[in-house]
C-alpha positions in Angstrom: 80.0 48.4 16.1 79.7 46.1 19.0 82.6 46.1 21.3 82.6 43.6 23.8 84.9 43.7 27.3 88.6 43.2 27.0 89.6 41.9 30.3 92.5 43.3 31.7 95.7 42.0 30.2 99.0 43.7 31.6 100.3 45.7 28.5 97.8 46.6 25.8 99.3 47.6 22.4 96.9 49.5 19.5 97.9 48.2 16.3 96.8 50.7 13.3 96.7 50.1 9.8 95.2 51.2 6.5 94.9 47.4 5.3 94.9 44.6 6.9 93.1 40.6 6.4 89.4 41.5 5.8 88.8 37.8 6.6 90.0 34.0 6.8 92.3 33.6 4.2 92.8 37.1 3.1 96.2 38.0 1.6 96.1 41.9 2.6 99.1 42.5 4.6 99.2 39.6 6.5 102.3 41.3 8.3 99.9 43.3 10.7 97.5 40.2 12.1 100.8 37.6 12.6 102.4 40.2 14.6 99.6 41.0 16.6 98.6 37.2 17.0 102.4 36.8 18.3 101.7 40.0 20.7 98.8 37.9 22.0 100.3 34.8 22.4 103.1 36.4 24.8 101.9 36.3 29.1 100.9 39.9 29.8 100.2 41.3 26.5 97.4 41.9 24.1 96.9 43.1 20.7 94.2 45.3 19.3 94.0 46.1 15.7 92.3 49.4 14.2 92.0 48.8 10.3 89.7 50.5 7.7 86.4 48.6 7.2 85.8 46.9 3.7 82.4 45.5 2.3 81.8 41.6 3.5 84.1 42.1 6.5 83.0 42.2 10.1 83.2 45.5 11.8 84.3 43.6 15.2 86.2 40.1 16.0 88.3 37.9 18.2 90.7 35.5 15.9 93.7 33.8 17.8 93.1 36.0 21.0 93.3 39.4 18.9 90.5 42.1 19.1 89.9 43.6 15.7 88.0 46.7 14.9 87.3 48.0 11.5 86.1 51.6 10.6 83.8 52.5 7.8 84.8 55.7 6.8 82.5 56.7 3.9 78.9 55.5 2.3 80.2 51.8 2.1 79.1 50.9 -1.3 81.7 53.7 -1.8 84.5 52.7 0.2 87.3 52.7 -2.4 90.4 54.2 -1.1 91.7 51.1 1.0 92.4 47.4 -0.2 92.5 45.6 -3.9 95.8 47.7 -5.0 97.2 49.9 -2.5 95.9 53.7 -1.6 98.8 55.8 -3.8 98.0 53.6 -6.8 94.5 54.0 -6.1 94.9 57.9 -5.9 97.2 58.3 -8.8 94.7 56.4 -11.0 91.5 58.1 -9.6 91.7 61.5 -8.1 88.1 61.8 -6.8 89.0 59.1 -3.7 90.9 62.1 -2.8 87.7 62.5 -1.0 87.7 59.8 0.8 90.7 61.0 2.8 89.5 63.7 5.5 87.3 61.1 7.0 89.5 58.2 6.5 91.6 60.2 8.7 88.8 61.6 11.4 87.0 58.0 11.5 90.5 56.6 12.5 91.3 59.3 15.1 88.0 59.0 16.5 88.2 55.0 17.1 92.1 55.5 18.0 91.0 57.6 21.3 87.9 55.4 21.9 89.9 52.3 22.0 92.8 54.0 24.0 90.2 55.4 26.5 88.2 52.1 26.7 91.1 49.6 26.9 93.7 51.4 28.9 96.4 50.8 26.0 99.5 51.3 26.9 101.5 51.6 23.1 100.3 52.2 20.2 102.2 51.0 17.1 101.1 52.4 13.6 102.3 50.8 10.7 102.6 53.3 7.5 104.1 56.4 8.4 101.1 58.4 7.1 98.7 58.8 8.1 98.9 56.1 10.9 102.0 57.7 12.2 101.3 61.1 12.2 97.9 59.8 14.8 99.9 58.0 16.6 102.5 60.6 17.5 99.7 62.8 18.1 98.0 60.1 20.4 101.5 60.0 22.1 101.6 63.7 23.3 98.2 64.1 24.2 98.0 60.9 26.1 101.7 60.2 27.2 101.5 56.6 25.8 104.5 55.1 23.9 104.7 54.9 20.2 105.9 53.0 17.4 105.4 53.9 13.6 107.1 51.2 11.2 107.2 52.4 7.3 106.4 50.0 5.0 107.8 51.2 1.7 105.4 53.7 -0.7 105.4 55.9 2.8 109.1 56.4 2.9 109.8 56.6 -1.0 106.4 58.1 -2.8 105.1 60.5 -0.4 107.3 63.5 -1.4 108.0 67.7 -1.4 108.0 70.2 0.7 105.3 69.4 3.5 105.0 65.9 3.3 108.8 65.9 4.1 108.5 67.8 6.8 105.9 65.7 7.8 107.5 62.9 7.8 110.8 64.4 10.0 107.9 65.3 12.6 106.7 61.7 12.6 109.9 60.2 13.0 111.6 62.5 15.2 108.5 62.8 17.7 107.9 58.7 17.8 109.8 56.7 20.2 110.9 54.0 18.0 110.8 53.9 13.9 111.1 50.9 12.7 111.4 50.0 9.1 112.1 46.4 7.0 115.2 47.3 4.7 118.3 48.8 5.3 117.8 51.3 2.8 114.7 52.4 4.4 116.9 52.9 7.2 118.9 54.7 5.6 116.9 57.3 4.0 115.1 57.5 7.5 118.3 58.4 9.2 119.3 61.2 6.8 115.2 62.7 7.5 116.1 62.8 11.2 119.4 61.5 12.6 118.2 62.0 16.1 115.4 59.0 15.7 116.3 55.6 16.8 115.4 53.3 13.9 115.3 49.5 13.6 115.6 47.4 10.6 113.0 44.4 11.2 112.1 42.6 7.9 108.4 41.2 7.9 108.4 37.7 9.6 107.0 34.9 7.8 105.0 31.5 9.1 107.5 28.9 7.8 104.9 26.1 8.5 102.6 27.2 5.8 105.1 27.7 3.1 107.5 24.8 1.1 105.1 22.1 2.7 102.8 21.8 0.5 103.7 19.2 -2.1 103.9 20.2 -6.3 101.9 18.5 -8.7 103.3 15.1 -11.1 105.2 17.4 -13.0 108.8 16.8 -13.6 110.0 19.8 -12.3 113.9 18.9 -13.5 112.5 18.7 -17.5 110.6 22.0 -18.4 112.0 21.2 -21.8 109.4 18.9 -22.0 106.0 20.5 -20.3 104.9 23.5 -19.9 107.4 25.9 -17.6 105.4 28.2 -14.8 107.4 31.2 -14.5 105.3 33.3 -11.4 104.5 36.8 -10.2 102.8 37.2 -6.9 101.9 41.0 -5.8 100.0 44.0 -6.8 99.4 45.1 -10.5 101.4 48.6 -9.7 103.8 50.3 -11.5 107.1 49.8 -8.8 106.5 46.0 -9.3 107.9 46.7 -12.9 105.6 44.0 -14.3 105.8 45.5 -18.2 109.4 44.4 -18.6 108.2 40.4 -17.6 106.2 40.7 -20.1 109.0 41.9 -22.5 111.2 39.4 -21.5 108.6 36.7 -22.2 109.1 36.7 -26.0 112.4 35.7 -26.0 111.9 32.6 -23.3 108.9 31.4 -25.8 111.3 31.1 -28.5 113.4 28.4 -26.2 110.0 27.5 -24.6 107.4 27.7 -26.6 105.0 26.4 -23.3 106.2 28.6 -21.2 103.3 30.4 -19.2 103.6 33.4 -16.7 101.4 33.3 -14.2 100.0 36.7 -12.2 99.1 36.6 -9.1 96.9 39.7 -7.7 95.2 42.5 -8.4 95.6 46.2 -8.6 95.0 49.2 -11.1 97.4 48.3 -14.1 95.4 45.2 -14.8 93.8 46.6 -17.9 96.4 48.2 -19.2 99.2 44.9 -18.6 95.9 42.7 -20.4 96.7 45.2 -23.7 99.9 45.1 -23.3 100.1 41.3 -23.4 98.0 41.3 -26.3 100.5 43.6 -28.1 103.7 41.7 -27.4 101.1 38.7 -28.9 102.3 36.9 -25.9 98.5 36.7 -24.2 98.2 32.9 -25.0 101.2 32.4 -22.3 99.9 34.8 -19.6 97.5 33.6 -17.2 95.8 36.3 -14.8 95.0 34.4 -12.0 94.0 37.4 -10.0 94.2 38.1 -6.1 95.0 34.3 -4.2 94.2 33.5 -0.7 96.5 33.0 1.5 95.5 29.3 1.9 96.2 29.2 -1.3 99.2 30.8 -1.8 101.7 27.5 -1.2 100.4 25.2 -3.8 100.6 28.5 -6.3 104.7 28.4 -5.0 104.8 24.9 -5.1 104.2 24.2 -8.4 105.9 27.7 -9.9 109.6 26.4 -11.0 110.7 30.3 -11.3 109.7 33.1 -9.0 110.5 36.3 -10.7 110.4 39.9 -9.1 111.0 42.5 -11.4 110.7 46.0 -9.2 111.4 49.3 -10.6 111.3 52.6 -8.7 108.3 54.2 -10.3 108.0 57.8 -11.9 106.6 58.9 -8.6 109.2 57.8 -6.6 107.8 54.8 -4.6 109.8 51.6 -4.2 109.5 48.3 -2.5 110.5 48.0 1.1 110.8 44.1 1.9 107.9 42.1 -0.6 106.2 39.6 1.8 105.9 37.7 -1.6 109.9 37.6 -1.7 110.5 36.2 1.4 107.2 33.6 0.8 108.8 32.3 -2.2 112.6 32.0 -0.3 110.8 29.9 2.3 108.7 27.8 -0.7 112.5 26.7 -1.9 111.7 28.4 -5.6 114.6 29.6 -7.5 114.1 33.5 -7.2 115.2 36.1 -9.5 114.6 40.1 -8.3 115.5 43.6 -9.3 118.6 45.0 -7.2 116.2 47.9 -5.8 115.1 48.9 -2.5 115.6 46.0 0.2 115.5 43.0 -2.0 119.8 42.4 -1.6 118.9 42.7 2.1 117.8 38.7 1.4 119.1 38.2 -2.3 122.7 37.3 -2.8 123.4 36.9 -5.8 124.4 33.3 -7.0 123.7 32.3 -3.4 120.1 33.0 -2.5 119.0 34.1 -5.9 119.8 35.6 -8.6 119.9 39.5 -8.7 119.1 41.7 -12.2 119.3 45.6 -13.0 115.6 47.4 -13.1 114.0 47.6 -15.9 116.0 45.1 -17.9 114.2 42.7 -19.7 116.8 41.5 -21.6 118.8 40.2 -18.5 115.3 38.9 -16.8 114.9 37.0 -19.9 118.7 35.8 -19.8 117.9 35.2 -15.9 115.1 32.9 -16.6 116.1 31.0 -19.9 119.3 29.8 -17.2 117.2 28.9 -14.5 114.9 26.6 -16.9 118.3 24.9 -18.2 119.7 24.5 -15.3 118.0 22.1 -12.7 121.0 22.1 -10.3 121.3 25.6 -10.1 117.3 26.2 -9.7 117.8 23.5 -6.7 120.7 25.3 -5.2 119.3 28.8 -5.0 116.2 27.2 -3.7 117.9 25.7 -1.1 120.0 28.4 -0.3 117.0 30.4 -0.2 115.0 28.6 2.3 118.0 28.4 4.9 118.5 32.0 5.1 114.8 32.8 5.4 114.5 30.0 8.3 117.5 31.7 10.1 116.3 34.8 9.8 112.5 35.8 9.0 110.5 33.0 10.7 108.6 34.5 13.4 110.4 33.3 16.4 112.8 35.4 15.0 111.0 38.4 14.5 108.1 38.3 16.9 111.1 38.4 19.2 113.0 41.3 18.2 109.7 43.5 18.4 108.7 42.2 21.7 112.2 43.2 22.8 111.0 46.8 21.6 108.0 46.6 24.0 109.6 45.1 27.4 112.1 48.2 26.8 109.2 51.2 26.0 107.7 49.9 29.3 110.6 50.1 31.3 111.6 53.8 29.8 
């Protein structure tokens, strides 16, 4: 891996991660490279990122003054266990990338005190809880540097019993600053280990590349009279509780015979969601579009007259945190109808910003829908609505700023 000088900025922060942008364009948890571009573009500070290596991706680069390093960890023809649908799902659905894990872990460690050693860092901040978290507190004690460890969701909710509890109360308790982006997240973090200090920061979002780009002819007040897009953007995984969209589609094709859903992403159900459409004989108004590129991703918003997230808690537990998707479509001024689960009503008031239905309901996602395609005044409203509250609160002056607030105060401790 070729690792070229860093200079000597004032405060160097280690940014790990078990996915992250692979390259231009990439929609992998675009959370971690924004906020380590904003890290970079503060005087006196520097971001590094350490994320798990995927085929076609460079091992080492520079983009927007942020040094990138990516680990292979495994025969890479084999690498399986990080990116295209999430390391739980991946593990639930095939138990042999249970494999994979000892030296996803030890290839991470190993470039974590490299990286420390070589460029003086000064904080590390791990985002997932575990295994990045339980490194970085580790890191912490043996090298007295400071340490954040933000959960993202399927960390806090899915990884449960006995040990992994514990575990997690270890993390938590031992890190400096926990930071996580819902309220209920915080919540269930403060019950683990009231002693922690824990901050709810949502994921920021770059308003400039979202609700600019411009739809296409269609009349987007008269779905009576083309063909409706109703959208999903995110993972094929069971807590995006995409089977019950499909349910409800049968009943909007009645009043819309056009109607088409259109998926956005990948992940491990895709097979089984592909039956399943076939079943409900409601394949002819799915499109799969499959995983979308970031540059992408506005026009696909743009032209969508319904965003619909229907999240479930799944059998094992895990929930969303804050989608990224959510918040994209809220700045892309779409109408947006979500489960009540996990941090969704953190940015979904119902009537206001969006329209708010029970899990696993596809009767009221259906009823949900149908009155968002009648209603042009109402879909303009919530979209509104929508975009002002995400300007005012999940751009990334807003956020970039509450976590460099974090920093100045870790270096002052």
């Amino acid at each position: 891996m070729m690792e070229p000088g860093a200079g000597n900025p004032t405060i160097n922060i280690l940014l790990t991660t078990s996915t992250f942008p692979r390259w231009a364009g990439d929609a992998e948890l675009p959370f971690v490279f924004e906020l380590a571009s904003h890290i970079s573009s503060q005087n006196g500070f520097k971001a590094l990122v350490l994320a798990p290596h995927s085929p076609g991706a460079k091992t080492y680069e520079t983009v927007e003054n942020v040094e990138i390093y990516r680990y292979r960890y495994f025969i890479e023809r084999w690498q399986g266990l990080a990116y295209d649908g999430g390391i739980l799902p991946k593990l639930k659905k095939n138990p042999l990338l249970y494999f994979q894990v000892p030296s996803f872990i030890v290839v991470q460690w190993f470039w974590s005190v490299r990286l420390i050693r070589k460029h003086n860092v000064r904080i590390v901040h791990a985002n997932w809880i575990i295994p990045q978290g339980l490194l970085a507190v580790l890191l912490k004690k043996m090298y007295g540097i400071k340490c954040i460890v933000t959960g993202l969701g399927g960390d806090v909710f899915a990884l449960r019993g006995s040990f992994l509890n514990k575990l997690k109360r270890y993390i938590t308790s031992s890190a400096d600053i926990v930071t996580v982006v819902s309220n209920e997240m915080g919540n269930v973090l403060k019950q683990w280990s009231p002693e922690s200090r824990v901050e709810v920061i949502p994921m920021g979002i770059i308003k400039e590349m979202f609700g600019t780009s411009s739809p296409d002819s269609r009349d987007k007040n008269a779905p009576q009279t083309r063909r409706p897009i109703i959208l999903f953007v995110g993972r094929l995984a069971e807590k995006k509780g995409i089977r019950y969209l499909f349910e409800a589609l049968p009943q909007i094709i009645r009043k819309f015979p056009k109607a088409t859903l259109m998926i956005v992403g990948g992940g491990v159900l895709r097979n089984e969601l592909e039956a399943l459409a076939r079943k409900l004989d409601i394949d002819t108004n799915v499109v799969f579009h499959g995983p979308a590129s970031r540059s992408d991703l506005p026009s696909i918003y743009a032209n969508a007259d319904v965003f619909v997230l229907p999240s479930v808690i799944a059998s094992d537990g895990d929930s969303e945190g804050l989608p990224n998707v959510l918040c994209e479509a809220m700045f892309s001024s779409l109408p947006v109808i979500a489960s009540n689960v996990a941090g969704v009503p953190d940015v979904i008031e119902h009537e206001r910003t969006g329209l708010l239905v029970q899990q696993k309901n596809s009767g009221e996602i259906a009823q949900s829908i149908l009155r968002l395609l009648e209603d042009p005044e109402l879909r303009e409203r919530l979209g509104r609505n929508a975009r002002d509250f995400a300007e005012k609160n999940l751009t990334w002056d807003v956020i970039g700023r509450r976590y460099m607030t974090l920093y100045e105060e870790l270096m002052k401790a």
